[in-house]
PyMOL commands that place a pseudoatom at each C-alpha (Angstrom):
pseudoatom trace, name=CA, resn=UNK, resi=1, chain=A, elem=C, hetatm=0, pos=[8.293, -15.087, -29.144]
pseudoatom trace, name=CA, resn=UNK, resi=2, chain=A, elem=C, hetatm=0, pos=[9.419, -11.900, -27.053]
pseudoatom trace, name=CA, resn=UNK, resi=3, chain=A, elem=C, hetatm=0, pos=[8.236, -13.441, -23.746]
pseudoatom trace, name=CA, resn=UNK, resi=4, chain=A, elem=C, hetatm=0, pos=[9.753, -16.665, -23.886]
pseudoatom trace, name=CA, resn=UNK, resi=5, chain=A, elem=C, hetatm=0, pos=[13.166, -14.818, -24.361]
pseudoatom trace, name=CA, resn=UNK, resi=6, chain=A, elem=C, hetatm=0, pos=[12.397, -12.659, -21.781]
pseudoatom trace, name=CA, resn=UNK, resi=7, chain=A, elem=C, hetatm=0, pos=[11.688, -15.291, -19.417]
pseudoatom trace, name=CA, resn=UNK, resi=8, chain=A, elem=C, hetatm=0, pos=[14.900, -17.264, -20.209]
pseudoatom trace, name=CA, resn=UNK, resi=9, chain=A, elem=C, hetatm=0, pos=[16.999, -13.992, -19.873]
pseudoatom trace, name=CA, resn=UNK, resi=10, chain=A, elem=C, hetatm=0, pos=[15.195, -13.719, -15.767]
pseudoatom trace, name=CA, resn=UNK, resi=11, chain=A, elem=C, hetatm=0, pos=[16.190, -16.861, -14.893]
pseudoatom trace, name=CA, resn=UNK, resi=12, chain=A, elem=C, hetatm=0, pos=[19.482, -16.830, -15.951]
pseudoatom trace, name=CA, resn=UNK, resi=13, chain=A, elem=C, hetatm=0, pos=[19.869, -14.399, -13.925]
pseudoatom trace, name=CA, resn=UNK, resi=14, chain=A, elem=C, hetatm=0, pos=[18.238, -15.757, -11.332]
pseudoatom trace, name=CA, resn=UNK, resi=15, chain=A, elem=C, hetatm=0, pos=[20.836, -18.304, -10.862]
pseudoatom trace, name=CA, resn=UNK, resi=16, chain=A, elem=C, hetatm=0, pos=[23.418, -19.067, -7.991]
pseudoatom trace, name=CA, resn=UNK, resi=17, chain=A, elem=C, hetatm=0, pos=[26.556, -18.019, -8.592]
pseudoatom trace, name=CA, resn=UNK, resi=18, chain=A, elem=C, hetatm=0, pos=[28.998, -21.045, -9.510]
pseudoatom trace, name=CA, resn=UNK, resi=19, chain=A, elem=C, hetatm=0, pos=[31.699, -22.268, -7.039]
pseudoatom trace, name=CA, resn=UNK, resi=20, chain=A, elem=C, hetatm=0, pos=[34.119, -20.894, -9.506]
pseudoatom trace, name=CA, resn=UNK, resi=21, chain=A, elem=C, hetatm=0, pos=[32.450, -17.615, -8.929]
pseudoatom trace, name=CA, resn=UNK, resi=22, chain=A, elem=C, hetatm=0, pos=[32.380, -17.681, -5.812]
pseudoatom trace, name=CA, resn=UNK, resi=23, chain=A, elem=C, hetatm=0, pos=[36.204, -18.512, -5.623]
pseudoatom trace, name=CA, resn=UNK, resi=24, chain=A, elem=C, hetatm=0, pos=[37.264, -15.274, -7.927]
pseudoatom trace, name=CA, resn=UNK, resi=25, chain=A, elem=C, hetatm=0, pos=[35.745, -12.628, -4.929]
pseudoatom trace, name=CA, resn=UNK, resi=26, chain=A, elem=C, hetatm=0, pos=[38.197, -10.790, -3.084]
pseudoatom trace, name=CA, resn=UNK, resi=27, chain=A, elem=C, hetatm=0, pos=[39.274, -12.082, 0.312]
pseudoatom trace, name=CA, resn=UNK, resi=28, chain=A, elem=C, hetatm=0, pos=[38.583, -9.717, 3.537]
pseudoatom trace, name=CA, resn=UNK, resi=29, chain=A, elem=C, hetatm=0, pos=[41.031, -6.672, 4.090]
pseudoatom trace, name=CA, resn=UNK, resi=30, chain=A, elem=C, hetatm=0, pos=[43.929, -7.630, 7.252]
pseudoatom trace, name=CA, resn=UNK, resi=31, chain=A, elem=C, hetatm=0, pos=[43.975, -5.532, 10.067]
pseudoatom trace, name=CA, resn=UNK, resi=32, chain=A, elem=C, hetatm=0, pos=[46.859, -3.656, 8.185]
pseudoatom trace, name=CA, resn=UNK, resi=33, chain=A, elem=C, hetatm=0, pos=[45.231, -3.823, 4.964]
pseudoatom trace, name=CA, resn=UNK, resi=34, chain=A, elem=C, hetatm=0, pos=[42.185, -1.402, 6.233]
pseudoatom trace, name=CA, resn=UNK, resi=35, chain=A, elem=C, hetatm=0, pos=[44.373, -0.010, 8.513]
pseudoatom trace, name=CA, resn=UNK, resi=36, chain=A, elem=C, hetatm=0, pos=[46.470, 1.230, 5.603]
pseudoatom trace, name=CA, resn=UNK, resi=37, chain=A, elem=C, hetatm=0, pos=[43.650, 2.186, 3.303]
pseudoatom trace, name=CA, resn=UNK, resi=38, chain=A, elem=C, hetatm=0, pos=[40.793, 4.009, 6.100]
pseudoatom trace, name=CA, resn=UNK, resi=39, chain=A, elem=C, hetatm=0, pos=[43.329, 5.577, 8.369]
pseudoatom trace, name=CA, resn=UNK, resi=40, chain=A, elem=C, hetatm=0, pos=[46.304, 6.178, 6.181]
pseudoatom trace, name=CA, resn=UNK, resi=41, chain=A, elem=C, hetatm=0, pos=[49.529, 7.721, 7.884]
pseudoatom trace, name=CA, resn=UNK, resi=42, chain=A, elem=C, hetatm=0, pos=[49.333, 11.449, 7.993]
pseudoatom trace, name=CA, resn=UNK, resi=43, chain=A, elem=C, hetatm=0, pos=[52.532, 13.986, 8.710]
pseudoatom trace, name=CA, resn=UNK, resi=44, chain=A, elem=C, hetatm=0, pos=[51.575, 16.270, 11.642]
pseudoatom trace, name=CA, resn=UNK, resi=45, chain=A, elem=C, hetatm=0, pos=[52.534, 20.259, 11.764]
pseudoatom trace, name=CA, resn=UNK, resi=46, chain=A, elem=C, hetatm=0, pos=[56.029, 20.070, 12.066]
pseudoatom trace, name=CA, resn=UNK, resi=47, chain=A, elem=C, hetatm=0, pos=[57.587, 22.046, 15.033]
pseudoatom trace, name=CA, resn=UNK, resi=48, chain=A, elem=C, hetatm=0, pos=[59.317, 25.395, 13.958]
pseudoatom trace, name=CA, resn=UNK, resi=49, chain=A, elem=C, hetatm=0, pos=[55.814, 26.814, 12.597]
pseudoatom trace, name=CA, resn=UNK, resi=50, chain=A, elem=C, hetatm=0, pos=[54.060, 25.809, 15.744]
pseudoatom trace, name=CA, resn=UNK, resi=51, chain=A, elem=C, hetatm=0, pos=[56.779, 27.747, 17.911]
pseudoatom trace, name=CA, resn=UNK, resi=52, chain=A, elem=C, hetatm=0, pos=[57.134, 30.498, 15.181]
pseudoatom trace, name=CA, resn=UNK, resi=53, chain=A, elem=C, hetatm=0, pos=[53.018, 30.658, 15.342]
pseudoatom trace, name=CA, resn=UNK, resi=54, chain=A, elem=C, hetatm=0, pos=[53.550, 30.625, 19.373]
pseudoatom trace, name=CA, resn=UNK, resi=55, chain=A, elem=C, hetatm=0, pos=[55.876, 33.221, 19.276]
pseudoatom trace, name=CA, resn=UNK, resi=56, chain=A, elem=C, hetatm=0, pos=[54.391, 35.828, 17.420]
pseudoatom trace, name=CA, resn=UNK, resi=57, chain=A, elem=C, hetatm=0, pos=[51.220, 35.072, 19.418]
pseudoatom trace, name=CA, resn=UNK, resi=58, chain=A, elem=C, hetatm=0, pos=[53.921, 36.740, 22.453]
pseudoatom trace, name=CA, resn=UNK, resi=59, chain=A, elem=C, hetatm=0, pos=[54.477, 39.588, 20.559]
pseudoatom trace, name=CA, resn=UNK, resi=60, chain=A, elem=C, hetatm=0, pos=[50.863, 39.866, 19.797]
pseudoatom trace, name=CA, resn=UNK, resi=61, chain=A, elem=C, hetatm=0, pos=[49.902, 40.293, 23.546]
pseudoatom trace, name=CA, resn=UNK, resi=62, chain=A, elem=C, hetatm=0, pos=[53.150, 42.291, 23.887]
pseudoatom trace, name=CA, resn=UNK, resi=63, chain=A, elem=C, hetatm=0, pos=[52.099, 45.083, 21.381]
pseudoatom trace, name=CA, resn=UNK, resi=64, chain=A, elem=C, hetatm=0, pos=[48.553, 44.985, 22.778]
pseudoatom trace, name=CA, resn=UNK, resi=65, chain=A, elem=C, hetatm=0, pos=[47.462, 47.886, 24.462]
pseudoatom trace, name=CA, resn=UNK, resi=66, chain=A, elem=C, hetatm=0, pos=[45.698, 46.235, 26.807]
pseudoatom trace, name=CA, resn=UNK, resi=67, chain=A, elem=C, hetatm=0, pos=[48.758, 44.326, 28.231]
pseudoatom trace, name=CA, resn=UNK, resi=68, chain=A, elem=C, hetatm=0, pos=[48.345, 46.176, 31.459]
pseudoatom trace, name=CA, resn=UNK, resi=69, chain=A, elem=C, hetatm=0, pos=[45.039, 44.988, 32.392]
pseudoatom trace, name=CA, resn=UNK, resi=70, chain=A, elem=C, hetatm=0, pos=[44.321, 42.327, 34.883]
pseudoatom trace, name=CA, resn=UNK, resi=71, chain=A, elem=C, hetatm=0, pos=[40.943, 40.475, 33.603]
pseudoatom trace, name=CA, resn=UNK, resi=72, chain=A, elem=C, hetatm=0, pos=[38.961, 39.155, 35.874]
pseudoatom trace, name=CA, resn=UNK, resi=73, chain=A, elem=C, hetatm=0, pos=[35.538, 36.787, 34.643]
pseudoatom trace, name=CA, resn=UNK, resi=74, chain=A, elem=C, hetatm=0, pos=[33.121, 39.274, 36.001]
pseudoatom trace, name=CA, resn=UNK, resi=75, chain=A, elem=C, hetatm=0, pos=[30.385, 38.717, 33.514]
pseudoatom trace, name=CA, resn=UNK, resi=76, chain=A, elem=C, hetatm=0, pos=[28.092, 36.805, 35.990]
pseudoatom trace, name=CA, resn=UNK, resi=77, chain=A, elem=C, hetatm=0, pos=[28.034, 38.995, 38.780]
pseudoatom trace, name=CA, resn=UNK, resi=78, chain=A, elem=C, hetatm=0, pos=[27.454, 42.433, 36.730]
pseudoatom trace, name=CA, resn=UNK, resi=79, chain=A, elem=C, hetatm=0, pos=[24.622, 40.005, 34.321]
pseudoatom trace, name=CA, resn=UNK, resi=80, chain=A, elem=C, hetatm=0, pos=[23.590, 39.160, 37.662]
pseudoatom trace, name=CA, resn=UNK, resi=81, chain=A, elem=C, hetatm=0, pos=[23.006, 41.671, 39.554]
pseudoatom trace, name=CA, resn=UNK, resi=82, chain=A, elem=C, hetatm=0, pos=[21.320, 43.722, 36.861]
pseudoatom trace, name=CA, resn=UNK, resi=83, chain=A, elem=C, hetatm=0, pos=[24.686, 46.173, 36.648]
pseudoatom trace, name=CA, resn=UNK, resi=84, chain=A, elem=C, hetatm=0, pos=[25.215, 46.418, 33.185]
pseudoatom trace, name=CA, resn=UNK, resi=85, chain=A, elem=C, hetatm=0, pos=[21.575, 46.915, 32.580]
pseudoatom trace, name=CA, resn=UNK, resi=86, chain=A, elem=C, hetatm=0, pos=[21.622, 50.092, 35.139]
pseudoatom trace, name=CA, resn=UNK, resi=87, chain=A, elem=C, hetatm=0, pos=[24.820, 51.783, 32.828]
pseudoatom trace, name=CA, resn=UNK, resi=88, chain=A, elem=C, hetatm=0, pos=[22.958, 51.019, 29.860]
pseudoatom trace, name=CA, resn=UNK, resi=89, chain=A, elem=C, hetatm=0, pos=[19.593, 52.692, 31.048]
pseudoatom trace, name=CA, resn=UNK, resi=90, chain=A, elem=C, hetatm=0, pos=[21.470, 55.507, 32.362]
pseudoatom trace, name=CA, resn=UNK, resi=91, chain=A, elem=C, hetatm=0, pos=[23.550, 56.173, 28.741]
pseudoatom trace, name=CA, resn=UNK, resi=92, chain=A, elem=C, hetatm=0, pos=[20.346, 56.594, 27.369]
pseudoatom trace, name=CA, resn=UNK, resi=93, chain=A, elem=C, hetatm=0, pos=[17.954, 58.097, 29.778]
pseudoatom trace, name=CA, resn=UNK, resi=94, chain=A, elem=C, hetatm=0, pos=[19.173, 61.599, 28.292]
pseudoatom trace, name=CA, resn=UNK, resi=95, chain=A, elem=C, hetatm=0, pos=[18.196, 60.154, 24.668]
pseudoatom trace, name=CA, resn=UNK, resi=96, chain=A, elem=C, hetatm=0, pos=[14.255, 60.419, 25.340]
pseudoatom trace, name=CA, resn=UNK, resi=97, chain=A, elem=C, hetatm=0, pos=[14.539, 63.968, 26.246]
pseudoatom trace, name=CA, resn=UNK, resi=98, chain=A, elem=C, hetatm=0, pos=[15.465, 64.727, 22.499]
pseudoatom trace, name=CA, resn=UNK, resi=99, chain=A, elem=C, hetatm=0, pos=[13.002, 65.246, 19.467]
pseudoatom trace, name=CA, resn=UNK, resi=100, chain=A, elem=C, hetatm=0, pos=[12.580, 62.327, 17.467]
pseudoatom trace, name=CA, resn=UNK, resi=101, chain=A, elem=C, hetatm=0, pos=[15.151, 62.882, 14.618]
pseudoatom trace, name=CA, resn=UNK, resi=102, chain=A, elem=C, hetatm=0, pos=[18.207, 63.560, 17.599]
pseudoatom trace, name=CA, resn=UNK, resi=103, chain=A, elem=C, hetatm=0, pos=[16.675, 60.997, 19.587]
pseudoatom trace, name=CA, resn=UNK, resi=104, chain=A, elem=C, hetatm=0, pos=[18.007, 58.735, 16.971]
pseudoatom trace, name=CA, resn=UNK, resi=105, chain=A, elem=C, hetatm=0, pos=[20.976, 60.531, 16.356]
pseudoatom trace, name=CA, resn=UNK, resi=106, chain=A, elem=C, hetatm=0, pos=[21.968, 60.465, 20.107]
pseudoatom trace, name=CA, resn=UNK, resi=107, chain=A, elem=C, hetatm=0, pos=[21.233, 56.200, 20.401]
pseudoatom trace, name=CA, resn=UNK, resi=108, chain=A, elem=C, hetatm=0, pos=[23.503, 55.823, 17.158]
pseudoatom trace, name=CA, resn=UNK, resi=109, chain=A, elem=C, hetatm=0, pos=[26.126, 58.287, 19.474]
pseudoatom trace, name=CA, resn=UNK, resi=110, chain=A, elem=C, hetatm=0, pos=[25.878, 56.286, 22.465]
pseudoatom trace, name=CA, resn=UNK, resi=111, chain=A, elem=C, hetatm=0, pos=[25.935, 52.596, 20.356]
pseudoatom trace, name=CA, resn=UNK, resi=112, chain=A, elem=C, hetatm=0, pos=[29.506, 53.940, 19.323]
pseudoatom trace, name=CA, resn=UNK, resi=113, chain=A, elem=C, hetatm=0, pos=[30.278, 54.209, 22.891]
pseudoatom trace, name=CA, resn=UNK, resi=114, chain=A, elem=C, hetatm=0, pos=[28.538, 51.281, 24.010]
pseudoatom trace, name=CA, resn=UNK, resi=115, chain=A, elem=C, hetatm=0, pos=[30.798, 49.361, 21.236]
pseudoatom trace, name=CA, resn=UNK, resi=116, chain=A, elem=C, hetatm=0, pos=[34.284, 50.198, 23.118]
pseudoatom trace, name=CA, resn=UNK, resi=117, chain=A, elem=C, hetatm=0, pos=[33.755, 48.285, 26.132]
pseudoatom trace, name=CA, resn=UNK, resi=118, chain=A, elem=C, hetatm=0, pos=[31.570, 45.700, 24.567]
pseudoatom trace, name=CA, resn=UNK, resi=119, chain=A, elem=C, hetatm=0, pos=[32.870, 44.621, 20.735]
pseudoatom trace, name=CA, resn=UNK, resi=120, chain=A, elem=C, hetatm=0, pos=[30.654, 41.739, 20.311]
pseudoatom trace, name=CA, resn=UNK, resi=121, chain=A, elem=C, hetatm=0, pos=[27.884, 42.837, 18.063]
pseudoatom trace, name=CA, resn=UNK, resi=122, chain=A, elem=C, hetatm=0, pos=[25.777, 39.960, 19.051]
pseudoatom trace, name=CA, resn=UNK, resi=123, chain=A, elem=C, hetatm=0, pos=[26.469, 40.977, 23.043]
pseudoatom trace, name=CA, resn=UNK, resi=124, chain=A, elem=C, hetatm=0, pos=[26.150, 44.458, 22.027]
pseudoatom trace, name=CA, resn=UNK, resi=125, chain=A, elem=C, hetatm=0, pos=[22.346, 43.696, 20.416]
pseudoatom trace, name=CA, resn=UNK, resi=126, chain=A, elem=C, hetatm=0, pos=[21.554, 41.616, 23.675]
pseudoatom trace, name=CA, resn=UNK, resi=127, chain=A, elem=C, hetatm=0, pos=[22.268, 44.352, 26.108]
pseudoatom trace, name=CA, resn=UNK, resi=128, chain=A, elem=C, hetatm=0, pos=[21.064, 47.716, 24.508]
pseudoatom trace, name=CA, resn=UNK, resi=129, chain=A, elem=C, hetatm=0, pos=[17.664, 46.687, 22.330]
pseudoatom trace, name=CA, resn=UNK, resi=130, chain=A, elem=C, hetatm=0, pos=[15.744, 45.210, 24.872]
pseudoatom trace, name=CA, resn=UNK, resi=131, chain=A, elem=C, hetatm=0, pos=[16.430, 48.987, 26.401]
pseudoatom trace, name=CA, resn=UNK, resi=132, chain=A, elem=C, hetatm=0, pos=[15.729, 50.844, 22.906]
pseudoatom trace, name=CA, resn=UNK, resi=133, chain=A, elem=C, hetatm=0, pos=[13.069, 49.060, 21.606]
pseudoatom trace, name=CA, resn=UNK, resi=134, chain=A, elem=C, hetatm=0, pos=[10.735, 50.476, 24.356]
pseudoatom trace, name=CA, resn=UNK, resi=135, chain=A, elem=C, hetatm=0, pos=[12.394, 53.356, 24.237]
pseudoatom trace, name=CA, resn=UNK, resi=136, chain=A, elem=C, hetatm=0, pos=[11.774, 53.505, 20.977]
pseudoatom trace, name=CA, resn=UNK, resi=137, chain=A, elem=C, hetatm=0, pos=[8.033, 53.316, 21.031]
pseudoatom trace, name=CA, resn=UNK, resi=138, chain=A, elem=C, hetatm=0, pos=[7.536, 55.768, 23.201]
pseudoatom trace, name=CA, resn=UNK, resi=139, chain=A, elem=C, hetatm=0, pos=[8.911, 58.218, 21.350]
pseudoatom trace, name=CA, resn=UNK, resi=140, chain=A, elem=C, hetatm=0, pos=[7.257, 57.598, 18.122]
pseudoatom trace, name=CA, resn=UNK, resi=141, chain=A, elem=C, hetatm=0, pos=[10.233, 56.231, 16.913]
pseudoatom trace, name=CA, resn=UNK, resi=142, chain=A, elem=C, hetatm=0, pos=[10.137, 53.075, 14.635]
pseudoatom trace, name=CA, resn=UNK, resi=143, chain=A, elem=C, hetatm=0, pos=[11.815, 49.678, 15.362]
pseudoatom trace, name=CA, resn=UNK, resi=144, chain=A, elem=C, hetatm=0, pos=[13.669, 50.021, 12.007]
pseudoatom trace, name=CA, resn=UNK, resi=145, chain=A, elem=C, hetatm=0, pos=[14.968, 53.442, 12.594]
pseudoatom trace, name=CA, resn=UNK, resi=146, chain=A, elem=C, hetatm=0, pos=[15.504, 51.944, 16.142]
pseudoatom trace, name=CA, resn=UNK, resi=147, chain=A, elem=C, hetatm=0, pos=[18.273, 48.838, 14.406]
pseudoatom trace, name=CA, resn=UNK, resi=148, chain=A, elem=C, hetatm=0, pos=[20.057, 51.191, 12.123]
pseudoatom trace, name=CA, resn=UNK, resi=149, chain=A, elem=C, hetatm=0, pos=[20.989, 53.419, 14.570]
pseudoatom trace, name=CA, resn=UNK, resi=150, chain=A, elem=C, hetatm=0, pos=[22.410, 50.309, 16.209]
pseudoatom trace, name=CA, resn=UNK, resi=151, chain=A, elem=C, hetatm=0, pos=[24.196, 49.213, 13.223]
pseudoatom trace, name=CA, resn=UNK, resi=152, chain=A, elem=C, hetatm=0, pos=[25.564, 52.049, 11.970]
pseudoatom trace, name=CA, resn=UNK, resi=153, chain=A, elem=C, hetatm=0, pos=[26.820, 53.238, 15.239]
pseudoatom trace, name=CA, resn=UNK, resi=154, chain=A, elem=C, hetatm=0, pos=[28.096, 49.981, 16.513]
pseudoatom trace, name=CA, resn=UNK, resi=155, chain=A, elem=C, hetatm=0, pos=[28.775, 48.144, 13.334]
pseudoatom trace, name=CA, resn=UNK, resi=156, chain=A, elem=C, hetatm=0, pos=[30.954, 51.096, 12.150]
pseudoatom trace, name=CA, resn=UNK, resi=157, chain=A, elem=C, hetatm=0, pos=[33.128, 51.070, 15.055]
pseudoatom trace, name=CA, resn=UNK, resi=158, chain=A, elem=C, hetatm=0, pos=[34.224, 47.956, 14.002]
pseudoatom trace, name=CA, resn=UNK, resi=159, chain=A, elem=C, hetatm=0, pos=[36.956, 49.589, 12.132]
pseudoatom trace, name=CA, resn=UNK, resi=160, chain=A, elem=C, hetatm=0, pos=[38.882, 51.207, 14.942]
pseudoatom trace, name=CA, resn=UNK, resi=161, chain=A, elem=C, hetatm=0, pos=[38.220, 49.806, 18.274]
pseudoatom trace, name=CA, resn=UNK, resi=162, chain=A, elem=C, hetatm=0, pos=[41.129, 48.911, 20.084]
pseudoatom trace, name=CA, resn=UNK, resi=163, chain=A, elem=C, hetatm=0, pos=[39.140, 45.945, 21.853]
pseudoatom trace, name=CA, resn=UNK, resi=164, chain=A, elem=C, hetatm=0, pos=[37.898, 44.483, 18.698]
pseudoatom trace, name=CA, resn=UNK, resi=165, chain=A, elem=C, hetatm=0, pos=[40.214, 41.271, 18.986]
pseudoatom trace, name=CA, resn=UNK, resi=166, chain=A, elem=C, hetatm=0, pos=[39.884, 40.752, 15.100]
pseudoatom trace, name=CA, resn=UNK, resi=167, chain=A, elem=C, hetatm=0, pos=[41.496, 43.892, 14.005]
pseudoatom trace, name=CA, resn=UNK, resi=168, chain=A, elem=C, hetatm=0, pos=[44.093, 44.036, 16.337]
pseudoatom trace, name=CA, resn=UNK, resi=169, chain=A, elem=C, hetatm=0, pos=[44.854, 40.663, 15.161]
pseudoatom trace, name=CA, resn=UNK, resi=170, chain=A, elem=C, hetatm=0, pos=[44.944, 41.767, 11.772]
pseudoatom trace, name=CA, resn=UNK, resi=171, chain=A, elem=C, hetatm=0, pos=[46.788, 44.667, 12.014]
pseudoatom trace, name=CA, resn=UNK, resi=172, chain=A, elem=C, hetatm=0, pos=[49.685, 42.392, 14.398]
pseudoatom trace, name=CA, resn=UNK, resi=173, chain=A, elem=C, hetatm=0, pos=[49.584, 39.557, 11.811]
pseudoatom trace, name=CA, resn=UNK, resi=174, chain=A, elem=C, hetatm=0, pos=[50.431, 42.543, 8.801]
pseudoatom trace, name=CA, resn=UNK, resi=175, chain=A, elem=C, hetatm=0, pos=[52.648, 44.449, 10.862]
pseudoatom trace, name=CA, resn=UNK, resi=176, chain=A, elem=C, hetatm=0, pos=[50.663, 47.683, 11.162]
pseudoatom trace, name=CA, resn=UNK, resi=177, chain=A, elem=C, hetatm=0, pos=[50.357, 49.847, 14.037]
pseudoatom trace, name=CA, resn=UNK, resi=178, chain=A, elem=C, hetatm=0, pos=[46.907, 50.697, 15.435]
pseudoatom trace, name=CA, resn=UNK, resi=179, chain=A, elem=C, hetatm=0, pos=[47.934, 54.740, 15.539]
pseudoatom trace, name=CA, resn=UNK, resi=180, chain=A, elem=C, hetatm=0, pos=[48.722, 54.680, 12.148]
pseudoatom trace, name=CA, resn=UNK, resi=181, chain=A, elem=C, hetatm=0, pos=[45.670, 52.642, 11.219]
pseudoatom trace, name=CA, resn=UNK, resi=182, chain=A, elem=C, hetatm=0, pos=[43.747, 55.172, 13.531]
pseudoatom trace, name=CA, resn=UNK, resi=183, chain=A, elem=C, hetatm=0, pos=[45.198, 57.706, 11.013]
pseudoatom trace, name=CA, resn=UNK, resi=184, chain=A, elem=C, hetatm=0, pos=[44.743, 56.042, 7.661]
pseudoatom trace, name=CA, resn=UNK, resi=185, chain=A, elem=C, hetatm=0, pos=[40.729, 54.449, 9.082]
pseudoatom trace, name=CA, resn=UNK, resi=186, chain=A, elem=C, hetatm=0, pos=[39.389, 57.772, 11.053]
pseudoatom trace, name=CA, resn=UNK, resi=187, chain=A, elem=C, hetatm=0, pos=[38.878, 59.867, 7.642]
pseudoatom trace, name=CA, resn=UNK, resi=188, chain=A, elem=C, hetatm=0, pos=[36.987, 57.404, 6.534]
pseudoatom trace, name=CA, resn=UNK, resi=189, chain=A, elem=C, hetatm=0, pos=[34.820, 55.877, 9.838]
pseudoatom trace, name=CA, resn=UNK, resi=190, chain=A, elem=C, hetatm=0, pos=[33.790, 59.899, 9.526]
pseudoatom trace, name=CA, resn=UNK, resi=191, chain=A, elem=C, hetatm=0, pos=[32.464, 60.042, 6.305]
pseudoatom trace, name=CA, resn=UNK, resi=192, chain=A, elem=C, hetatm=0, pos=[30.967, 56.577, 6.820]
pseudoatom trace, name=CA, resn=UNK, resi=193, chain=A, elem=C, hetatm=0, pos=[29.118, 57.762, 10.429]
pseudoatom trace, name=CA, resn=UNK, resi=194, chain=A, elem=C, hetatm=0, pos=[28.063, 60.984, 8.260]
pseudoatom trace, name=CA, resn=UNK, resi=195, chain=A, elem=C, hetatm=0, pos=[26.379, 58.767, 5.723]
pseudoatom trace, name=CA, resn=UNK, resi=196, chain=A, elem=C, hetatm=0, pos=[24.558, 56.906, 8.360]
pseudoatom trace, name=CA, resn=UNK, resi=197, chain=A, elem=C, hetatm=0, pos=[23.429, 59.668, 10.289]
pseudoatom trace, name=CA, resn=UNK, resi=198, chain=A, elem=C, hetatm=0, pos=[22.166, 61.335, 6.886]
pseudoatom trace, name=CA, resn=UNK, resi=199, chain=A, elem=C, hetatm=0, pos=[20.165, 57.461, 6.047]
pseudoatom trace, name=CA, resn=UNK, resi=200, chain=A, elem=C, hetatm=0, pos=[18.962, 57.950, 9.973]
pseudoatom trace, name=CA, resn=UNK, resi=201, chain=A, elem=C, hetatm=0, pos=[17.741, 61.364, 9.336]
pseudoatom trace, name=CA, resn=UNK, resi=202, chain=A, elem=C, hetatm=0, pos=[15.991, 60.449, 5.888]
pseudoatom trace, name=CA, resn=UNK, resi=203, chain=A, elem=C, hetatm=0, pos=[14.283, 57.162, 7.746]
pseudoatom trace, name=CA, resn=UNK, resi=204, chain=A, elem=C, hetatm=0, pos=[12.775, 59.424, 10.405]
pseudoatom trace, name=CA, resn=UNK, resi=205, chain=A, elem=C, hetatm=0, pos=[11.586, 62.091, 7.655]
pseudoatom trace, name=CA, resn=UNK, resi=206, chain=A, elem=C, hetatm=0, pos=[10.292, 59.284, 5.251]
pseudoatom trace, name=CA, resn=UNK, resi=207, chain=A, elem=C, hetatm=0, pos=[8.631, 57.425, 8.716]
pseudoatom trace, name=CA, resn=UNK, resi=208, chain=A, elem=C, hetatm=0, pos=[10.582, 54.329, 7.906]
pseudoatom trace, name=CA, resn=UNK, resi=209, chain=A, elem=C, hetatm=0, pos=[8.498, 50.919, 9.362]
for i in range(1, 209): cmd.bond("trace and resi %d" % i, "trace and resi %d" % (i + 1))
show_as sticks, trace
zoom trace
């Protein structure tokens, strides 16, 4: 008795749909009709914060302190012509003449020096570990030893380098000036280095792989 049912239930659904059915859809959407409902009207940015945002944007490159400076786009002739690789080689030429232990404290040194003229870490970790790595090996020092000497010298920097474009953005946008950041940060970039040249010194000790 269940399969007869069953069977009746299929085809009615099976059916066409009625003219009266087909009557009750919805007509297509007008132009304006999906105009209205996919790409609705939308308010721009009005224009006082745009030239409030592009005035303080003024006094941003006013206050910096590297107003003075003329850039030029000499990245492909010193990537070129092997330049930057000859500074970095010489930085650290004096490193290998250390024991192991200041070895590592002297490439976490020059990373902090490195970091000034070069505040991209991802730049920075192009240009001076194909250098260190080898470097590195040589002197019995290991790879991981080799990358937190990196980060902790570089990395740390972060916090007061005056060519760091995000901080000096930061301190602009909240009104602080970078000498009495330098003051309130140095303290404290100290105690951090300190750290990481004690975690250095344990990694070398332990022979950190």
């Amino acid at each position: 008795m269940i399969r007869p049912l069953a069977l009746l239930s299929l085809l009615s659904l099976a059916l066409p749909i009625g003219a009266d059915e087909m009557t009750a859809l919805k007509p297509p959407l007008t132009k304006e009709q999906e105009r209205d409902r996919f790409h609705p009207h939308r308010e721009g940015m009005p224009p006082g914060p745009r030239l409030a945002g592009y005035e303080r944007r003024l006094q941003m490159e006013k206050d910096s302190l590297l107003k003075g400076l003329r850039f030029r786009a000499v990245g492909p002739e010193v990537q070129g012509g092997r330049i930057v690789d000859t500074i970095v080689h010489g930085l650290f030429t004096p490193v290998a003449q250390l024991p192991v232990a200041l070895a590592a404290l002297g490439m976490m040194a020059v990373h902090a020096l490195v970091h000034v003229p070069v505040p991209s870490p991802s730049g920075h970790a192009v240009l001076t570990l194909p250098i260190l790595v080898p470097l590195a090996d040589l002197l019995g020092l290991s790879r991981q030893v080799t990358v937190l000497a990196y980060q902790y010298g570089g990395g740390l920097c972060e916090l007061f380098t005056p060519t760091n474009g995000a901080l000096m953005a930061i301190l602009a946008a909240a009104q602080v000036r970078y000498e009495d950041w330098l003051r309130f940060a140095l303290p404290l970039l100290v105690t951090l280095l300190a750290l990481g040249a004690g975690a250095i010194g344990l990694g070398v000790a332990i022979g950190l792989q």
